[in-house]
Every structure is written in structure tokens, then in C-alpha cells.
VEXFINU-413080 format. One record per residue (C-alpha): residue number from 1; residue in three letters; y, x, z. Coordinates in nm, 2 decimals. Layout:
<pts>
@pos->NUM | code->ALA | y->Y | x->X | z->Z
...
</pts>
This chain:
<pts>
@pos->1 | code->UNK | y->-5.68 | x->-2.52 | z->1.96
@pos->2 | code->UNK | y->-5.77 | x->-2.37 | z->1.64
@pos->3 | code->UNK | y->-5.57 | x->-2.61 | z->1.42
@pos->4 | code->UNK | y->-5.25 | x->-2.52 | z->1.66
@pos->5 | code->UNK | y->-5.33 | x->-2.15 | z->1.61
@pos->6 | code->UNK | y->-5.33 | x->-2.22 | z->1.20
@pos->7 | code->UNK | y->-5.02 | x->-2.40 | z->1.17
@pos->8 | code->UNK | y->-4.85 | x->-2.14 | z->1.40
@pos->9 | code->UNK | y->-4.99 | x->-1.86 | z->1.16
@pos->10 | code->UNK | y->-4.88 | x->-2.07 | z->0.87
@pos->11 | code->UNK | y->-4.55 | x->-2.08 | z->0.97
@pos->12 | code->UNK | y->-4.49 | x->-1.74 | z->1.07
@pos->13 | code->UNK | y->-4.60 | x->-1.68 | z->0.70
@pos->14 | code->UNK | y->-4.34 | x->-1.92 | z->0.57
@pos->15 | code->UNK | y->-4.11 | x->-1.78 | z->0.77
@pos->16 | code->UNK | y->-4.16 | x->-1.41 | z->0.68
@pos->17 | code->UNK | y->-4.19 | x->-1.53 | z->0.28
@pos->18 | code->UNK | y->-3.85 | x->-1.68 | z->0.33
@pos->19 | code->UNK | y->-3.68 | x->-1.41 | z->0.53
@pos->20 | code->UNK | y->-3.80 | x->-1.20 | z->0.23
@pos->21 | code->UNK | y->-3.71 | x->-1.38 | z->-0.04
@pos->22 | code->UNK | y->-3.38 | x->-1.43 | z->0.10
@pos->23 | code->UNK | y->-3.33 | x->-1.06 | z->0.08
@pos->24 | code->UNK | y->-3.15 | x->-0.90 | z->-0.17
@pos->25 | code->UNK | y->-3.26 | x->-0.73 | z->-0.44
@pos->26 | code->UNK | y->-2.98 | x->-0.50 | z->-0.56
@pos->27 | code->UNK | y->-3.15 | x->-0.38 | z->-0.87
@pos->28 | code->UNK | y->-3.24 | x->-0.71 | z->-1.02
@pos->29 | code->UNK | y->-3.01 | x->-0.95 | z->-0.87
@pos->30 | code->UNK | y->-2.71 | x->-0.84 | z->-1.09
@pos->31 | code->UNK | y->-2.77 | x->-0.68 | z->-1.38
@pos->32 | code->UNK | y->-2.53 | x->-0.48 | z->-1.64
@pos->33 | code->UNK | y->-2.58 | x->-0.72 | z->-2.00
@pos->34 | code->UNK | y->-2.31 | x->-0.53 | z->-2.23
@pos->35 | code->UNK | y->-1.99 | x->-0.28 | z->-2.19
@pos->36 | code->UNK | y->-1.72 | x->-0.25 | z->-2.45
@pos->37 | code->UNK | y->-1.45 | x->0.01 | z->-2.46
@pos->38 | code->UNK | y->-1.25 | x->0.12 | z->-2.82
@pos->39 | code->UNK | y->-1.07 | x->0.44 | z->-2.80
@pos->40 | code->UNK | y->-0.72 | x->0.19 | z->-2.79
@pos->41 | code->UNK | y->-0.84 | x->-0.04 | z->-2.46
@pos->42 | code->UNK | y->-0.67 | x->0.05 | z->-2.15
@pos->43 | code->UNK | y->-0.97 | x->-0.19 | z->-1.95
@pos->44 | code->UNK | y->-1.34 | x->-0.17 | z->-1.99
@pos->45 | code->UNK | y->-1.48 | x->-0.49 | z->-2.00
@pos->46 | code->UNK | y->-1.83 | x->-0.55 | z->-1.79
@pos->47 | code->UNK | y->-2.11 | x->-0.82 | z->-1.89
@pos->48 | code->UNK | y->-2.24 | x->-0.89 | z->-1.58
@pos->49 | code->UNK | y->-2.56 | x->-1.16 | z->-1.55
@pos->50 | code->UNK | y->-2.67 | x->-1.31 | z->-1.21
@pos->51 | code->UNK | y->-3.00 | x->-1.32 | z->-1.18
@pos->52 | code->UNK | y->-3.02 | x->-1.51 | z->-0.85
@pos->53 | code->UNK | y->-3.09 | x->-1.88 | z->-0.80
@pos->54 | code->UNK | y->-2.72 | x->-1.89 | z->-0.61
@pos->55 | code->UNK | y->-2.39 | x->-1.83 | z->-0.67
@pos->56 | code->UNK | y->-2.28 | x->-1.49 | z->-0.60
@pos->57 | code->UNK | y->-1.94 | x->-1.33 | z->-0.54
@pos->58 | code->UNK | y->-1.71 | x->-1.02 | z->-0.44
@pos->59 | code->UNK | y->-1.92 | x->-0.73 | z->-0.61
@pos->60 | code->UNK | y->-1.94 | x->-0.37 | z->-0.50
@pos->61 | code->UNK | y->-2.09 | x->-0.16 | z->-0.76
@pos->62 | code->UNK | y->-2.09 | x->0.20 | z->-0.90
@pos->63 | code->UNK | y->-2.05 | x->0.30 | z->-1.28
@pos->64 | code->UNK | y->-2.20 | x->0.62 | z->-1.33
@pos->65 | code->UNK | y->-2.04 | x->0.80 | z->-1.72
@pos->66 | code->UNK | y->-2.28 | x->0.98 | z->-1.92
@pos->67 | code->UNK | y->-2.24 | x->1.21 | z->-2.22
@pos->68 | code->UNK | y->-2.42 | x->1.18 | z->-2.52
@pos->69 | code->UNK | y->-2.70 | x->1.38 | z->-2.41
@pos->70 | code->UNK | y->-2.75 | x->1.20 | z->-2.04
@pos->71 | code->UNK | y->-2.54 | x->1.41 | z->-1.85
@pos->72 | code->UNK | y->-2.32 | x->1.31 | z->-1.56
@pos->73 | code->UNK | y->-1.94 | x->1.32 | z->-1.65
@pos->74 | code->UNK | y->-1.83 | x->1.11 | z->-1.34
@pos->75 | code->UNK | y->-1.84 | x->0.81 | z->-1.13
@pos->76 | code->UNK | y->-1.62 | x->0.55 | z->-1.01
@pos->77 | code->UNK | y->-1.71 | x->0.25 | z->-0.74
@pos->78 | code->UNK | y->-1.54 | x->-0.08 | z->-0.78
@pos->79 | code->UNK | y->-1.46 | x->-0.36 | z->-0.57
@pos->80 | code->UNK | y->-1.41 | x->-0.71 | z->-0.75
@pos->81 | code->UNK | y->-1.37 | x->-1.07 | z->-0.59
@pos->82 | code->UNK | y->-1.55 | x->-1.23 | z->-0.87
@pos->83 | code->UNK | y->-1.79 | x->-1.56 | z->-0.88
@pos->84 | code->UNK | y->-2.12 | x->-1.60 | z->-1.09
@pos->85 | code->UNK | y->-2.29 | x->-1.90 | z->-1.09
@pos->86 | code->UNK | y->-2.66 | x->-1.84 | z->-1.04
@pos->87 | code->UNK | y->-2.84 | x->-1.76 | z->-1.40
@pos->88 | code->UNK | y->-2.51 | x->-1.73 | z->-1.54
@pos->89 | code->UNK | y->-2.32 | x->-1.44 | z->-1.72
@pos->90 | code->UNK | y->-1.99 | x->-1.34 | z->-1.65
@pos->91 | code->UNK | y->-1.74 | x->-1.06 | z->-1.79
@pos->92 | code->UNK | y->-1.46 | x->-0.83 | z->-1.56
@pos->93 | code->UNK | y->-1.24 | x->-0.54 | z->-1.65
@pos->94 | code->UNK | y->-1.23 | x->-0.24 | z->-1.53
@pos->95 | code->UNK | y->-1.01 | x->0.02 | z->-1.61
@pos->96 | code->UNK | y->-1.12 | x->0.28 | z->-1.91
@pos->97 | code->UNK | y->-1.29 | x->0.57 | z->-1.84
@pos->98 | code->UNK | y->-1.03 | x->0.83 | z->-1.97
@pos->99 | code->UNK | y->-0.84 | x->0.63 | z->-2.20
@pos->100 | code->UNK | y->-0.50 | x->0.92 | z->-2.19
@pos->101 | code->UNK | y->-0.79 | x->1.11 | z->-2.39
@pos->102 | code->UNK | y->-0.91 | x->0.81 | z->-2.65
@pos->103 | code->UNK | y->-1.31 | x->0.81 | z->-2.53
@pos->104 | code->UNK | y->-1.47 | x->0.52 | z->-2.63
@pos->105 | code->UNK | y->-1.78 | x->0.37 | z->-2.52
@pos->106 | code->UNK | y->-2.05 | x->0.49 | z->-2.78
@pos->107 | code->UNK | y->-2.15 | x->0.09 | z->-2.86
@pos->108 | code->UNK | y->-1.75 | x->0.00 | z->-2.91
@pos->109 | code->UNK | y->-1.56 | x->0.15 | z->-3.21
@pos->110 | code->UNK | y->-1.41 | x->0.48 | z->-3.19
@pos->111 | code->UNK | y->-1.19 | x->0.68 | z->-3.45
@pos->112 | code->UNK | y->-1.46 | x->0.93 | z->-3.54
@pos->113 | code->UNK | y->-1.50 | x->1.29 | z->-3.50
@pos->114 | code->UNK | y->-1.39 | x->1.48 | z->-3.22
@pos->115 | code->UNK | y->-1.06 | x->1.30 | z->-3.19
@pos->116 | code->UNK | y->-1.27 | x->1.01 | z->-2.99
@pos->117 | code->UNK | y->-1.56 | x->1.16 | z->-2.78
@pos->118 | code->UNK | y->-1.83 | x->0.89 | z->-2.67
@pos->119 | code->UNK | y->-2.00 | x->0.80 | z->-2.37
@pos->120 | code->UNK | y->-2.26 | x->0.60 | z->-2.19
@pos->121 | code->UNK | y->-2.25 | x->0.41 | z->-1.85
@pos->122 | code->UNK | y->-2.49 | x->0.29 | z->-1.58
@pos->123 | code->UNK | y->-2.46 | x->0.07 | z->-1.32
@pos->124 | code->UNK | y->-2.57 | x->0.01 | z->-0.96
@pos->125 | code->UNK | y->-2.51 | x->-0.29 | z->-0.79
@pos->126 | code->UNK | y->-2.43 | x->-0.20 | z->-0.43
@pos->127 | code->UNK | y->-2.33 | x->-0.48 | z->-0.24
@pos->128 | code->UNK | y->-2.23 | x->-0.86 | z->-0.29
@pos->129 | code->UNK | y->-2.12 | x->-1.17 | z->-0.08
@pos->130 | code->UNK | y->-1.96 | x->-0.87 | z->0.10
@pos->131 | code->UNK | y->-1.71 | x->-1.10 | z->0.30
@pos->132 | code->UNK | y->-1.99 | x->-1.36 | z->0.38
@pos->133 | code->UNK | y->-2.22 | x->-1.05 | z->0.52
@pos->134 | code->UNK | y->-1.95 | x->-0.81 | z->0.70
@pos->135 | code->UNK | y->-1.78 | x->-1.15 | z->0.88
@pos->136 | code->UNK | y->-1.91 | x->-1.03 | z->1.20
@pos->137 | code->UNK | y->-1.87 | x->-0.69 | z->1.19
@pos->138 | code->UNK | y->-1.70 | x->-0.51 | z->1.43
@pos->139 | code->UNK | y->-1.34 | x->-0.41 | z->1.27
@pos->140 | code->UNK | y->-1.28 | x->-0.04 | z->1.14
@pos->141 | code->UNK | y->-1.03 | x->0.16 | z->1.38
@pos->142 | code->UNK | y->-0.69 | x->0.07 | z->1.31
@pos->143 | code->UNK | y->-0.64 | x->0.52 | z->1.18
@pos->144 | code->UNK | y->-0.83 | x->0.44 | z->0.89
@pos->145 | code->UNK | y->-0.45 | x->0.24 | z->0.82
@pos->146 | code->UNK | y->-0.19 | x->0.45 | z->0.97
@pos->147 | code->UNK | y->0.06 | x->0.28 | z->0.77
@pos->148 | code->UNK | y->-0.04 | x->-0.03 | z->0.86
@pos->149 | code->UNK | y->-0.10 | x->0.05 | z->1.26
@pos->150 | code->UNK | y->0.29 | x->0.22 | z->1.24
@pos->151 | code->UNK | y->0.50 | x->0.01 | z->1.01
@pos->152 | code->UNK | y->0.61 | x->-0.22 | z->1.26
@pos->153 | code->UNK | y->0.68 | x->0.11 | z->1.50
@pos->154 | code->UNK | y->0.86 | x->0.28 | z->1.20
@pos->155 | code->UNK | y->1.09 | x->-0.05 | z->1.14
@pos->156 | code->UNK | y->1.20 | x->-0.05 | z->1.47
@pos->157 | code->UNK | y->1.25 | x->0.28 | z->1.48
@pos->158 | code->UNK | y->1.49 | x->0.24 | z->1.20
@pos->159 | code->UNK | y->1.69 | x->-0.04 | z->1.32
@pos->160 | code->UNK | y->1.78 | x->0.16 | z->1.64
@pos->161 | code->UNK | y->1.90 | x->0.44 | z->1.46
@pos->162 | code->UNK | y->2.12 | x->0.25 | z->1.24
@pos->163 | code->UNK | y->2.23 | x->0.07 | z->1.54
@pos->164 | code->UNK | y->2.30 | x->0.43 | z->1.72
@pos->165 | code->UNK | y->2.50 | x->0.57 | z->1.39
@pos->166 | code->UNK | y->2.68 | x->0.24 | z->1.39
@pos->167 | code->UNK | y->2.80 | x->0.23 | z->1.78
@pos->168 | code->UNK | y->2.89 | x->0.56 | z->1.75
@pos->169 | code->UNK | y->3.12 | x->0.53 | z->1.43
@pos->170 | code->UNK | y->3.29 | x->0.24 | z->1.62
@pos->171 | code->UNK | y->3.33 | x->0.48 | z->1.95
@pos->172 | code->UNK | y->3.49 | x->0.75 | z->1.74
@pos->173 | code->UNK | y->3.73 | x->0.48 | z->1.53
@pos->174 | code->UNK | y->3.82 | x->0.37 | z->1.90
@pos->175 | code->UNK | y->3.89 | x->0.70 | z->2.04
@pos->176 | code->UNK | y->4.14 | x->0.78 | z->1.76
@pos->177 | code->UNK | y->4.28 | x->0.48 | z->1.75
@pos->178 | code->UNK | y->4.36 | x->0.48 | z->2.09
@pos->179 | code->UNK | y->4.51 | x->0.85 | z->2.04
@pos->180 | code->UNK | y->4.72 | x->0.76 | z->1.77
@pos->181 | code->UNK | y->4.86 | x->0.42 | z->2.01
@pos->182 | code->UNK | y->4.89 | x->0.73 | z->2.28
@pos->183 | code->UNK | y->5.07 | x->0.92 | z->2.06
@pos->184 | code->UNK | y->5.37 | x->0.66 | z->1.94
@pos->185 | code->UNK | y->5.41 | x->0.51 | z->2.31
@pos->186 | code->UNK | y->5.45 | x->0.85 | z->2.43
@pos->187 | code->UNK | y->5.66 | x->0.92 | z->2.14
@pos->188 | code->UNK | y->5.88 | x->0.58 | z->2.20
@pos->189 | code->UNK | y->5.94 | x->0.71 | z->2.58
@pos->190 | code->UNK | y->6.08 | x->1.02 | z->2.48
@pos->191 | code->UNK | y->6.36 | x->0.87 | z->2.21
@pos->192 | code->UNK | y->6.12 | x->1.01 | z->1.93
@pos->193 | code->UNK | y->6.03 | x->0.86 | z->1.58
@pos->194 | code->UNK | y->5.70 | x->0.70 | z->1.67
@pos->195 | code->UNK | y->5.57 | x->0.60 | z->1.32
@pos->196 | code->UNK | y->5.68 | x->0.97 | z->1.24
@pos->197 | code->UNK | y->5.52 | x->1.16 | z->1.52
@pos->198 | code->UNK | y->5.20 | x->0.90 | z->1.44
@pos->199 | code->UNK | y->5.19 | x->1.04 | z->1.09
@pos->200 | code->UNK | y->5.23 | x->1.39 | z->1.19
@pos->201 | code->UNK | y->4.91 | x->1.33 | z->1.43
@pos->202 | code->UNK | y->4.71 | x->1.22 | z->1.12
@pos->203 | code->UNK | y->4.80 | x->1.52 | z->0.96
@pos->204 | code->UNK | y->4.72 | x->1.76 | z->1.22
@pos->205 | code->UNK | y->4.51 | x->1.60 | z->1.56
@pos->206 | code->UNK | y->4.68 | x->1.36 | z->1.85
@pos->207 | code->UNK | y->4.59 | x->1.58 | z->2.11
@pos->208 | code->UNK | y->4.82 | x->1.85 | z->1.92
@pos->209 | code->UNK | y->5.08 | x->1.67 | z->1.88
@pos->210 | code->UNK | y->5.03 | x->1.45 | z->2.23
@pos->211 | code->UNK | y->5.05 | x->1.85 | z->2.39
@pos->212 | code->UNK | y->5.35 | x->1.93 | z->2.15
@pos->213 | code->UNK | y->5.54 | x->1.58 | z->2.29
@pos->214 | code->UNK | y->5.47 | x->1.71 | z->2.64
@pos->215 | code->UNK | y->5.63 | x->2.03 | z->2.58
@pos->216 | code->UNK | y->5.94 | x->1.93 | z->2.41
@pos->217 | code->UNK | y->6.00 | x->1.60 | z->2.65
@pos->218 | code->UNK | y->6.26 | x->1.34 | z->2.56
@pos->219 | code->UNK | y->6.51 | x->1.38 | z->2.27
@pos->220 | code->UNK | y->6.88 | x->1.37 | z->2.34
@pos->221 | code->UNK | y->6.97 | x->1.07 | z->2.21
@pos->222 | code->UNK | y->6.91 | x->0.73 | z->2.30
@pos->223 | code->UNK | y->6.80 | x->0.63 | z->1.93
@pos->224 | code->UNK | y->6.48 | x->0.70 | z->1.77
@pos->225 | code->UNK | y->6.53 | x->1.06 | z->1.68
@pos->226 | code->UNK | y->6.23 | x->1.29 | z->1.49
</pts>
């Protein structure tokens, strides 16, 4: 009984170590090895060492930019789908912290003088393996993207009011045509010039000159008279 209750306590131990060690440690597991940045780079460029005894991949971390003296000038959190094999070092851009205003990162060249101000960084791991760890969390509401959730709404919409302007140009190129067609067979039953009377309903409107052809009935003569 009491060599069942040891190796039961034994393995709860083993267990626990192991459930612990697996853990991560997001101040040690990743860890910042250089940062260059002239006054003329448009990308930082990150050393980044994994400390682990794995591979790791698709970092989250936060670059916090210091002046000269230590003081916060701003921060930025990056996302970047990046391997590093486990004791390994590996290098990723970023883009440079105000480089429309030529600062330069206080290790990397800089031009001198004011013209170039320096600055220091710091960086916080925040996350990694992210897709491995959030694969069974619940999905974010679909408003976080209202452009995706609405795109296939706003396409439709779209096609049915091109397909609205475009029956609706037909309907009025059918009305008229059938006016001006009005217009000359009337205009043929009444011994009148058709192709003129048709002309003079493009100038002015068919149901004009369809009102005017009822007024002034059939022509006198047999031929085609304006």
C-alpha cells in the first residue's frame, strides 16, 4: 500500500514538473539579441534568439521607443509568422520608428547633430505558437469585420442596381421607339411624310406631334405629302 501511494505521489510530481516546464516563459523564451536602424532604413531589423528547446513560430510582441534619457516616446505591437529553431537566432523587419523624420537607432549610424535624433527600444514578448494555442478558441463576432460580414451583401447589392438602371434604359429606348413607329404609321394613314413627321418628333416629342397628326387628320392628296 505504501509503495502504490509513492509511485502515485511520484507521478503527480512528474506530472506537475512537466505541466510547468511546458509553460511558457515570456521573458526568457525569446529574447531581443540586437536592433539596427540608420537614419536612411525604411525597416528596423530585429535579432531575435529562441531560447527554448523547440521550434517556435508566429510572434506577438511589443516594442516599446525610448529617448536618450529612458523616456517613453511610443509603442507599437507586431504580429509576425516567423520560425526559430530552438537555440537559434533569427532576424525580422519591422518598419522604422519615424523614418519621414531620419531617427536612427542610437547603436546604428546616424548623420549627427540634431538633424538625426536617436533612440532606444525594448521589447516584450507577448505571445507565440499563437495559431497552435488559439485553434480552439471560440471565433471573434463577425462586427469586429464589417467589411468582411457585408461584402458579399454590398456585391449583390450592386449587381441589382445595375441590373435596375439597365432594365429601365431598355424600357425607356422601347417606349420611344415604339412612339416614333406610332408616329410614321399614323403619319403613313393620313397621306403624310412619315420619315418627315418622324424627324420632326425627334425634334420636338411623339406625343406632340402624335396630338398635332390627330388634329390636322389626313392630307389631301393621295401621295406622301408633309
Amino acid at each position: 500500500m505504501a509503495t502504490k501511494r509513492f509511485v502515485s505521489t511520484l507521478v503527480s510530481v512528474m506530472l506537475m514538473v512537466s505541466a510547468f516546464a511546458a509553460e511558457k516563459n515570456l521573458e526568457k523564451d525569446i529574447t531581443m539579441v540586437s536592433y539596427e536602424q540608420s537614419w536612411l532604413d525604411s525597416n528596423g531589423t530585429l535579432a531575435l534568439r529562441n531560447n527554448t528547446s523547440e521550434e517556435i513560430h508566429n510572434l506577438v510582441f511589443l516594442i516599446t521607443y525610448l529617448d536618450m534619457s529612458g523616456l517613453e516616446l511610443d509603442y507599437r505591437e507586431f504580429d509576425r509568422e516567423i520560425s526559430i529553431d530552438a537555440h537559434r537566432t533569427r532576424k525580422v523587419d519591422i518598419p522604422a520608428y519615424e523614418h519621414s523624420r531620419n531617427y536612427h537607432y542610437y547603436r546604428s549610424e546616424g548623420m549627427g547633430g540634431n538633424n538625426s535624433p536617436a533612440f532606444k527600444i525594448k521589447f516584450q514578448l507577448k505571445d507565440y505558437n499563437v495559431r497552435e494555442d488559439e485553434a480552439d478558441v471560440e471565433p471573434l463576432p463577425e462586427e469586429i469585420f464589417p467589411d468582411v460580414k457585408n461584402s458579399g451583401n454590398d456585391y449583390m447589392e450592386d449587381v441589382v442596381i445595375v441590373l435596375s438602371l439597365f432594365a429601365a434604359f431598355l424600357f425607356i429606348v422601347g417606349l420611344f421607339t415604339g412612339l416614333y413607329m406610332l408616329v410614321a404609321l399614323m403619319a403613313k394613314n393620313r397621306n403624310r411624310n412619315a420619315a418627315a413627321w418622324v424627324f420632326l418628333s425627334i425634334v420636338a416629342t411623339p406625343l406632340l406631334i402624335l396630338i398635332i397628326l390627330l388634329v390636322i387628320g389626313k392630307g389631301r392628296n393621295k401621295g406622301p405629302i408633309a
